[in-house]
N, C-alpha and C positions, 0 to 999 in steps of 0.2 A: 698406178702405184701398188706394190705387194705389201699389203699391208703387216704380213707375217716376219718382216725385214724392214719394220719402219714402227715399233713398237708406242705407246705412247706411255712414259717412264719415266720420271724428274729424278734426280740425285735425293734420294727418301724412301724408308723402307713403311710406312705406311701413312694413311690418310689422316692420322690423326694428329701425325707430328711433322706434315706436309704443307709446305706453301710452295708456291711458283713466287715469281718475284712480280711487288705492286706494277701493274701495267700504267703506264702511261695515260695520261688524256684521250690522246691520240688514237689510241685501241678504241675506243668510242663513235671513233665518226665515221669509219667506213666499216662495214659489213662483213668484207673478205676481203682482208687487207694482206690473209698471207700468214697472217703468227701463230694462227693452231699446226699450220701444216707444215712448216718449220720446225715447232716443236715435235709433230709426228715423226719427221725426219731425221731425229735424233737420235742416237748411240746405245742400245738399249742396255739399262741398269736393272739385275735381279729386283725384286719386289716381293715384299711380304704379302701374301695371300689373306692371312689371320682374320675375321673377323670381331669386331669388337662391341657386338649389338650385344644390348641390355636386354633383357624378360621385362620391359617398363613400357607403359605407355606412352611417356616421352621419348624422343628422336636422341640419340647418344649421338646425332650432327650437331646440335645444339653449343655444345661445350665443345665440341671439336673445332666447329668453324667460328665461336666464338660471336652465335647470333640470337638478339634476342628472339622472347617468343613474341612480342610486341614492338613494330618500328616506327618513332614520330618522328615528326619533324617539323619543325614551324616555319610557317610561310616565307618563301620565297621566290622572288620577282623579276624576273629579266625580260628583256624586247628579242623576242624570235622574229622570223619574219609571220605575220605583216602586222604585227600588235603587241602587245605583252603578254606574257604567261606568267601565271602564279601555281609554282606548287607548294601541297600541303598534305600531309601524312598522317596518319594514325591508322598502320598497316598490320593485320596479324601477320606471322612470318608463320608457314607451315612448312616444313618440313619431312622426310618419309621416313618411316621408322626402321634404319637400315644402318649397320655397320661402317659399308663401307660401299664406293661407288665405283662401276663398272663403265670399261668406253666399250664399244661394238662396232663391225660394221657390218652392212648388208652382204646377206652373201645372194637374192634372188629378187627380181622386183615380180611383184604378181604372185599366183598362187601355185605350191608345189601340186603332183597329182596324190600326194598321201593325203594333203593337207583338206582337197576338192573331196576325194573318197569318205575322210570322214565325216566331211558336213553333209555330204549328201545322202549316207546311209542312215545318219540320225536323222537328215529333213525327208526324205523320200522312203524310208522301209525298205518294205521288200516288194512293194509292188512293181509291176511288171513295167521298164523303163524303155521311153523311146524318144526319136530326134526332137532333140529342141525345134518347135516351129513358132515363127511372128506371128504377128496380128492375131485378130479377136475373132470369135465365134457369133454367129445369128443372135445366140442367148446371152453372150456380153455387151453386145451393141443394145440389145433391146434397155438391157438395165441402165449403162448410159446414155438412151433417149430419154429413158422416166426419171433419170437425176436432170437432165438437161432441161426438161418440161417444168419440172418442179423449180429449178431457178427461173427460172421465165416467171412463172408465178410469183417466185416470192418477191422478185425485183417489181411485178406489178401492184404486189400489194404494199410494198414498202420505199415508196418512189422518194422520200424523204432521206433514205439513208442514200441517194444517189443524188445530190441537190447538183445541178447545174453540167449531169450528164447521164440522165437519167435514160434518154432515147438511144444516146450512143449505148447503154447498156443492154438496152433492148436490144439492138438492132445486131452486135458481136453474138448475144446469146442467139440470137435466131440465124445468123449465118453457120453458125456453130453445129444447131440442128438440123440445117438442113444439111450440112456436111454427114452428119452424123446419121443420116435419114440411109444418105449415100452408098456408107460404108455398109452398111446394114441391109441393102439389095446384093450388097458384092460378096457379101462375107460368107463363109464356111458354116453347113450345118453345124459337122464337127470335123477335128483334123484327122493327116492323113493318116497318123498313129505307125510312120517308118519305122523300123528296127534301129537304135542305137547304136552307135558303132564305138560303144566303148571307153570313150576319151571324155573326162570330164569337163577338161577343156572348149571342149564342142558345147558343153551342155545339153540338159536332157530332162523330161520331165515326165510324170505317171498319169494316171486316171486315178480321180480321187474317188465319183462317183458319175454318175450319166452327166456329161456336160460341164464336168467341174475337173480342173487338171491343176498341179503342183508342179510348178516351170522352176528349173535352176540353171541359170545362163551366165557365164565368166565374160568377160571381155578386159583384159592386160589385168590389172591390179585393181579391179570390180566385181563380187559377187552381188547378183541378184536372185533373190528368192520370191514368189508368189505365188497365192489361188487365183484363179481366174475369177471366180466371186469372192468378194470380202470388202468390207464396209471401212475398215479404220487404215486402207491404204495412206502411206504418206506421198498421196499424187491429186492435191485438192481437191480431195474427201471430209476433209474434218474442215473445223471453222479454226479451233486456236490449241494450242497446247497448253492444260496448267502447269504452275511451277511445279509440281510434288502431288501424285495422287496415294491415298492410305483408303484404308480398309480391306476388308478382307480379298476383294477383288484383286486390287492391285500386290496385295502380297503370293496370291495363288499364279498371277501371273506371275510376276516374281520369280517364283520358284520353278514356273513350266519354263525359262527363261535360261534359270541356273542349271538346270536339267539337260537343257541340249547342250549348255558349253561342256557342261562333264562329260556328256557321252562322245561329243567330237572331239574331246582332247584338249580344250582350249582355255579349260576355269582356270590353270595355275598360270596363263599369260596373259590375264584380262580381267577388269575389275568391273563391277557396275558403276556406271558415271550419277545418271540417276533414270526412276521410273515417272512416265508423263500418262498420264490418259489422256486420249484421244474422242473428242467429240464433234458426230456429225456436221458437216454442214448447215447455215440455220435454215437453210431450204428441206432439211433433210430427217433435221429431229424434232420432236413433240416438247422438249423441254430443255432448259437452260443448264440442267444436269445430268443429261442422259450419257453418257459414256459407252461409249461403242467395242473400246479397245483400251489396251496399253502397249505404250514403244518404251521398249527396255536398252537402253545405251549402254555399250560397254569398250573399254578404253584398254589398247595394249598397256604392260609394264615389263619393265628390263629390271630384273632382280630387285624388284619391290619398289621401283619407282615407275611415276605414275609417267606416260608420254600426253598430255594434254592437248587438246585439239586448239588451241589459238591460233588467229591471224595476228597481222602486226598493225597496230592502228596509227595514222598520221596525224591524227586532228582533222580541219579539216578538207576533202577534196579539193574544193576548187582553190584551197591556197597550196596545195601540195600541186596543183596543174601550175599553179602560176610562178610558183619556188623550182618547178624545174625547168620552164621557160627562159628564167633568170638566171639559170646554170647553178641555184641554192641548191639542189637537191638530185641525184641519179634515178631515174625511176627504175624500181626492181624489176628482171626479169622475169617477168610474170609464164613466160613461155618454157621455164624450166622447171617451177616449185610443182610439186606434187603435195597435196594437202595430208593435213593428220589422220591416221587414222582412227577407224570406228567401227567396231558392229552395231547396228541397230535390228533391234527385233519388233516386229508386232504380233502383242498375242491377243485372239480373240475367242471367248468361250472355250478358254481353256486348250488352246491348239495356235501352234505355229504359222501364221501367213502369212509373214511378210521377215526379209532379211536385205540388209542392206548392206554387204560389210566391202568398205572402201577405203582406197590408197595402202594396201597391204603391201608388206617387203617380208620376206622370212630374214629374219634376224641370223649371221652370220656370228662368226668368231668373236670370239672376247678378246680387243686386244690388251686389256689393261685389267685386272681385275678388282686394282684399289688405288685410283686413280689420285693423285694430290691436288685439293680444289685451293683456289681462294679464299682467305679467310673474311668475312662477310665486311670486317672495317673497308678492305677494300669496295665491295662490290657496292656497296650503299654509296661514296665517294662517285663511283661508275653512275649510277641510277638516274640522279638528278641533272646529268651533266648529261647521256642521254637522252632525255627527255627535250630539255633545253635544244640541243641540235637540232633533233629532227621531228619536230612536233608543229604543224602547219596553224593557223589562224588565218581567217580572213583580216581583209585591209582594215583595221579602225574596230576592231570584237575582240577585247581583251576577254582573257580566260581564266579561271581557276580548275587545276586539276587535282583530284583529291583521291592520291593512293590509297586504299583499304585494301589490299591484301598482295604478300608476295609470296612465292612461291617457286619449290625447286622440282624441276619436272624434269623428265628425260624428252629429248626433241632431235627427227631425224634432219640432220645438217648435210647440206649437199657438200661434197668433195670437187674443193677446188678446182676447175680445169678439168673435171673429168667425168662423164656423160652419164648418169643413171648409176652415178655410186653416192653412197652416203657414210653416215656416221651416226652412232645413236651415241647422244653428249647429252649429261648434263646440265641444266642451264638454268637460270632464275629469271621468272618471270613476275614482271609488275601489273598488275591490275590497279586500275582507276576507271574515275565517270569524269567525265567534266561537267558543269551545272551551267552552263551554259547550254551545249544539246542533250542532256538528261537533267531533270528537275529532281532525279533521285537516283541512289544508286540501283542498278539492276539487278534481278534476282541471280541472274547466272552474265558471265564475260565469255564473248564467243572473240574480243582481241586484247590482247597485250599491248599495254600503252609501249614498254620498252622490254625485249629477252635479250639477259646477258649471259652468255658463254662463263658455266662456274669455273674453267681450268684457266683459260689465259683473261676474262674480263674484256673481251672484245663483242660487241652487239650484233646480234645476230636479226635479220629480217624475217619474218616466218615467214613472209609471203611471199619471198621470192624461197626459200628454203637454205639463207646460207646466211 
């Protein structure tokens, strides 16, 4: 489909005095039923460009879409399959602080070469660049035999936190080592240090110091960035992430953090999600607050809204196996979705080592620039009645799921029928716990119990991507 020839435009000159018409139930139960791209296909109508954002800290959607900034709802009870569910509300409603809403699609999956050039000149300098090569050196094996020895140890000295498989712990770590013994006869003093051939694609990495190299390696819509040494890898290194680290530490990374996105181009299309410190392994540190590191997250956005990284949650597993057995339920094409994106940084003593940044698309053409959503009576209507559908319980485990917070995020939506194209849309997302498998709510939601589609109110899967 040209998307250039298939506008997405309602009969409305702008978003504030915009509705589509209330969707049906029905928009609710399948996935990709067909109604956005219908509506794509539609006859394209002039559109007011205007923006109409306030200098306020409040969201001027608010009154447009006619939604509070707090949403309840008192309990209610129906039989899904295989038990009962009860929802119950007292949800903030956030909103972006933004005029007016933009559709998009992709115009590239993966990373352009301007895009690879600027992250690598700000991650690599000017030091002297040559072929990305695999595997580890003599002096990286050595380092993890003496992390490998020191588990062994602490598993011996802490046979309690292993109750009732205690040997088997032993027994993986010590085949582990001897593998690891293995590697470490085979391996490379150091590498071969070939000429670069230019393409960042290829990837490519420097000499930081004797023995110590800074690797940058692309593979489709993946960058990876690393030192060969470094302590607060996210490749179990650390024991736990906390919710939130402060102090002065965590702010100077921070800032080493905000620094590289400025200099590659990247701070006006990307937020910080939030700052974690990162602490050793307990085989590995002296103390229960030792902090090794900080990983800085940071979240694409499409003209000032946020694309949030959720999956799509069913309740639970094995009733979602058993509800598609019984022909309740389609299971999403798992072999299609491509996950949200992310950059993740690790900064240690002050310096870049670690970069993680995945599932990239370069954002394409604006096809809409002030898009007409749903007015929120609708979408809350939508919410609970998605929930209800497709929300799994085991046989005889009634449940309570208790919304605390919705939200309007941008989210890339796969295009109907047609193979590695998308759509960056608008959507609301619900957030809940159930107190059944959480006794409390969680400091952070990595799924949406339900994501609805803000333009036609049709439920979108995250996990399959459509």
């Amino acid at each position: 489909m040209n998307l250039k020839h298939s506008l997405l435009i309602l009969a409305c000159l702008s978003l504030f005095a915009a509705c589509v018409p209330t969707p049906k139930e029905e928009f609710v139960v399948n996935k990709a039923d067909g109604t956005l791209e219908e509506v794509l296909s539609s006859n394209p109508v002039p559109v007011s460009i205007e923006s109409n954002a306030q200098d306020t800290d409040r969201s001027p959607l608010y009154d447009a879409l006619g939604a509070p900034e707090r949403w309840t709802m008192d309990p209610e009870t129906r039989s899904v399959p295989f038990a009962d569910l009860t929802i119950i509300a007292d949800a903030e409603v956030v909103l972006p602080n933004v005029g007016k809403v933009s559709v998009y699609e992709t115009a590239q999956w993966g990373f352009s070469e301007a895009t690879l050039k600027a992250v690598a000149d700000t991650l690599l300098g000017d030091g002297e660049r040559y072929a990305f090569e695999e595997g580890f050196l003599k002096s990286e094996w050595e380092e993890r035999i003496k992390r490998r020895q020191k588990r062994i140890e602490y598993i011996q000295a802490h046979p309690e936190q292993y109750e009732g498989w205690f040997e088997e712990a032993l027994e993986d770590e010590r085949e582990l080592l001897s593998q690891m013994s293995e590697q470490y006869t085979n391996a490379p003093a150091d590498y071969a240090c070939t000429p670069w051939n230019g393409s960042y694609k290829n990837g490519c990495m420097t000499r930081v110091s004797e023995g110590v190299y800074a690797k940058l390696r692309v593979t489709g819509d993946r960058l990876i960035f690393h030192w060969t040494t470094m302590c607060s890898t996210p490749r179990g290194l650390y024991d736990y992430l906390p919710d939130k680290a402060d102090g002065s530490a965590a702010v100077e990374a921070r800032t080493v953090a905000e620094a590289f996105m400025e200099r590659a181009g990247l701070s006006e299309a990307y937020r910080i999600e939030r700052v974690k410190g990162l602490l050793p392994a307990p085989e590995l540190r002296e103390n229960d607050d030792e902090i090794s590191g900080y990983e800085i997250t940071f979240l694409p956005m499409y003209s000032g809204i946020t694309a949030a990284p959720y999956w799509t949650g069913h309740g639970s597993d094995t009733a979602q196996q058993a509800a598609i057995k019984k022909g309740l339920f389609e299971e999403p094409d798992y072999d299609a979705k491509i996950g949200p994106e992310y950059i993740s940084l690790v900064v240690e003593n002050g310096q870049i080592v670690y970069v993680d940044w995945s599932n990239h698309f370069e954002c394409g053409e604006c096809i809409n620039e002030n898009v007409p959503l749903l007015p929120f009576a609708d979408i809350e209507r939508v919410i609970k009645n998605a929930i209800f559908t497709e929300h799994f319980l085991d046989e005889g485990v009634n449940d309570t799921v208790r919304i605390v917070r919705i939200e309007f995020n941008m989210m890339r939506v796969r295009q109907k029928d047609a193979e590695n194209t998308y759509y960056f849309l608008p959507v609301w997302d619900v957030l809940a716990y159930s107190t059944v498998w959480n006794d409390a709510e969680p400091a952070h939601f990595f799924s949406a119990y339900v994501t609805i589609n803000a333009i036609d109110g049709s439920r979108i899967d995250r996990t399959a991507g459509y």
